[in-house]
N, C-alpha and C positions, 0 to 999 in steps of 0.2 A: 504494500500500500504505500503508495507516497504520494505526498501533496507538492509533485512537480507537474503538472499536469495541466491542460491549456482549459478555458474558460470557455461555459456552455450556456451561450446567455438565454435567456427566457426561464430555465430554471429555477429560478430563484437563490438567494441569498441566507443562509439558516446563520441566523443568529443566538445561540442556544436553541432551546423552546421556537422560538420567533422564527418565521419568514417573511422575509424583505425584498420587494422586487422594484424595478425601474430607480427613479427618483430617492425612494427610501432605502437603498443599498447606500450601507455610509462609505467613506472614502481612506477610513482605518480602519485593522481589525482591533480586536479585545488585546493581543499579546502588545500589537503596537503603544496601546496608550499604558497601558501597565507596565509598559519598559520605559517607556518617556519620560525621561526629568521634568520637561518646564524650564520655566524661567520664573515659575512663580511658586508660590507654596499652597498651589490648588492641593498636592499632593496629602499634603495634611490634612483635606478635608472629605477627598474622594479614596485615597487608598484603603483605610480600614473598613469601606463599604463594600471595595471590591472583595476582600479577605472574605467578605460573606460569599459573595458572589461564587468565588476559587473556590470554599468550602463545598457548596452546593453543587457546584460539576461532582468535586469527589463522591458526594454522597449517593447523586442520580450515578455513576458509574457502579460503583460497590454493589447498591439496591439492586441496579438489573442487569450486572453480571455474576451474581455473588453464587447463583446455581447452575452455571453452566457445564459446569462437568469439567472432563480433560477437556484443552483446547491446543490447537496451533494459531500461533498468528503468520501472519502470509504479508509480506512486502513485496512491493515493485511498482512498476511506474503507473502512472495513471496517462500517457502518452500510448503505450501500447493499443492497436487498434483488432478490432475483431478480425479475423482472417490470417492470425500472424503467428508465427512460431511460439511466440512466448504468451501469446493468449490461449491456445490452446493446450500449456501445458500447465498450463494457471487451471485452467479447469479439469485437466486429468489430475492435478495435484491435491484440487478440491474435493476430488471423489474419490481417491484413493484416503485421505485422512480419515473423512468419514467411514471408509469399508474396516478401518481400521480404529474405529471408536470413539474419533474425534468430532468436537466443534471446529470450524474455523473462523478465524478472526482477522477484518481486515480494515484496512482504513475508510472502507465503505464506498470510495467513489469509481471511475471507471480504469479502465485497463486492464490491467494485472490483478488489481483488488475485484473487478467485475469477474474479471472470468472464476479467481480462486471463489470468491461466493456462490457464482453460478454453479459449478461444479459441486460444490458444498450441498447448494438445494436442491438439484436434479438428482442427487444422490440419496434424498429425504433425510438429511443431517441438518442439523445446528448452525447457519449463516448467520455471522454476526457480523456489523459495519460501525466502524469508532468514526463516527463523520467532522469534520474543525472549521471554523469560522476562518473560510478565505478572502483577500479582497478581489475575486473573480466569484461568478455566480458557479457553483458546482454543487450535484444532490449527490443524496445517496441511489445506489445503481439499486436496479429491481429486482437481486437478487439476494436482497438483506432482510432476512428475517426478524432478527432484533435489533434493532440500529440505535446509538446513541449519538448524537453531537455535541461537541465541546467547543468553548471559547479558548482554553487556552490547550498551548500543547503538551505540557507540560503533566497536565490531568491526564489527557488523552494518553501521553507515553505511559503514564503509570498502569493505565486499565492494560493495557497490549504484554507489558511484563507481567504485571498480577494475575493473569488470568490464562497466560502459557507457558506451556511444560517445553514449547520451543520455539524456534523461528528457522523459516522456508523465506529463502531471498532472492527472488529473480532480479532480472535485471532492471537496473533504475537511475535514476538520475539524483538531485541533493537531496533529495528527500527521502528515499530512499538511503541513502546514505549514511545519512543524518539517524537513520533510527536502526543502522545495522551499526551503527561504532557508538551509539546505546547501549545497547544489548551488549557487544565488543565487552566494552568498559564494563558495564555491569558486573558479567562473569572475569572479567580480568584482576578485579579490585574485590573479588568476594563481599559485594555487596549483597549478589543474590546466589543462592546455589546454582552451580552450574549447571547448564544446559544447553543441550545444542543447537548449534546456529550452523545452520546448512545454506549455503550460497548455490545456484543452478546457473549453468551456464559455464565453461571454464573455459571456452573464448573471451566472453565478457568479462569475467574478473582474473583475467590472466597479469594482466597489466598493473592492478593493485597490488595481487598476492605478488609477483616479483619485485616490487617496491618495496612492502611492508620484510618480507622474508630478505632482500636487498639491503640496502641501506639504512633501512629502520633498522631493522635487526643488528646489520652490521656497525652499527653509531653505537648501541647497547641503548636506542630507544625503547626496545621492548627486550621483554625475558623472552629467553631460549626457547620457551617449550609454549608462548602466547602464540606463533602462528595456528601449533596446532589445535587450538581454542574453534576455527575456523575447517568445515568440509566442504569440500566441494565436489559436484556432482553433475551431470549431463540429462540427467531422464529424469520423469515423474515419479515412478517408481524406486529408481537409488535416492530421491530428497524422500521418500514418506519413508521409506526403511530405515535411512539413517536417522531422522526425528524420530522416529517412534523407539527405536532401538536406543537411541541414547534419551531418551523422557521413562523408558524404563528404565534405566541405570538412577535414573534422576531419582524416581520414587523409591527405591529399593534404597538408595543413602538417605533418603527422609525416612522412611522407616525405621530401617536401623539406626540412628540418629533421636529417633523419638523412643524409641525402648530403651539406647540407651537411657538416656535422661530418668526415662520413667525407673529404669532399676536405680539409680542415681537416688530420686528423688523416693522411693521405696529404704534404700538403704539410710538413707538421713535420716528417714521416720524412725527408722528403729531403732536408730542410734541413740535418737534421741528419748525414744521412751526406755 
């Protein structure tokens, strides 16, 4: 899913809850005026309003993703057009999760997020669509079964990590990008347990991976063993194998990890009486 993607006017304009069309399409987004200084100290009187505002994306996100089961989340461009290589595998990729016990989750708008949804629904699985307040008119595609939109993205990144056991990354442009060295950093910094992050396409990202595994690596901008944090894969069927196979690895060290504890916290009790 990525919000590189061209502007589909007549659509409309989703501003949280809110659609906005013609005229009433403001000329900022929500992230814009919440990153903006000023020159004046309005900030003092609008920012802690917005805090509510921030609150309430998290909260609508939590509420209606909070039971969706296992999920994948699914990246790539919103550029992509039907008829195309990587539209087509967006949607084998969507149906193969599902055969395989998955939701999938996407950034909800067209391309790569369309086809991976579509696949998702024709497959009568769980399509989810995280939709974000752009300054281009752009919907959610008609293959999103539970769709949310957010103001900022910030919320929005957080529902896409909280809610998958992994990430499926076609090819994309900044935005895409932008939400694969997310995830990168996430599992690199043990922020969050790791999890796999399968890249598709290894024409397409041949040029990164020999950079980063290049000269990054060689500078000591990253550890030794970060490239292999990153898979890469050619077909629909090697990206669902390798997510699904390492989301089980994933669960298996949550488990064992919550027994520990639990005998842990078993053993303290006893101690203590």
């Amino acid at each position: 899913m990525s919000d590189d993607g061209v502007p589909q006017p007549g659509l409309g304009y989703r501003r949280g809850p809110v659609l906005l069309r013609g005229q009433q399409v403001p000329t900022t987004t929500s992230d814009q005026r919440l990153l903006s200084r000023g020159q004046a100290a309005d900030w003092l009187h609008e920012d802690p309003w917005r805090v509510m505002r921030i609150q309430s994306e998290f909260v609508e996100g939590f509420g209606a993703l909070a039971e969706v089961g296992p999920a994948i989340t699914v990246f790539g461009s919103a550029r992509v057009q039907r008829g195309q290589d990587e539209y087509a595998t967006g949607v084998e990729i969507g149906r193969r999760l599902v055969g395989a016990g998955y939701a999938v989750i996407t950034g909800g708008g067209p391309g790569v997020m369309e086809a991976a949804n579509r696949g998702a629904k024709e497959a009568g699985g769980l399509s989810i669509g995280l939709g974000i307040e752009l300054p281009f008119e752009q919907r959610m595609n008609d293959y999103v079964d539970l769709g949310v939109n957010f103001r900022y993205f910030f919320a929005r990144k957080t529902m896409f990590v909280k809610y998958a056991e992994g990430f499926v990354v076609l090819p994309g442009g900044f935005g895409t990008l932008d939400e694969l060295f997310e995830a990168l950093t996430l599992v690199q910094t043990h922020k969050v347990v790791g999890f796999p992050i399968v890249l598709v396409g290894s024409d397409y990202w041949r040029g990164l991976l020999d950079w980063i595994c290049g000269p990054v690596l060689e500078r000591g901008m990253v550890g030794a063993m970060d490239p292999e944090l990153l898979q890469v894969v050619d077909t629909a069927q090697d990206a669902v194998e390798a997510v699904v196979s390492g989301g089980a690895e994933l669960r298996a060290q949550q488990e064992a990890a919550a027994q520990e504890t639990e005998r842990a916290q078993r053993a303290a009790g006893g101690y203590e009486r």
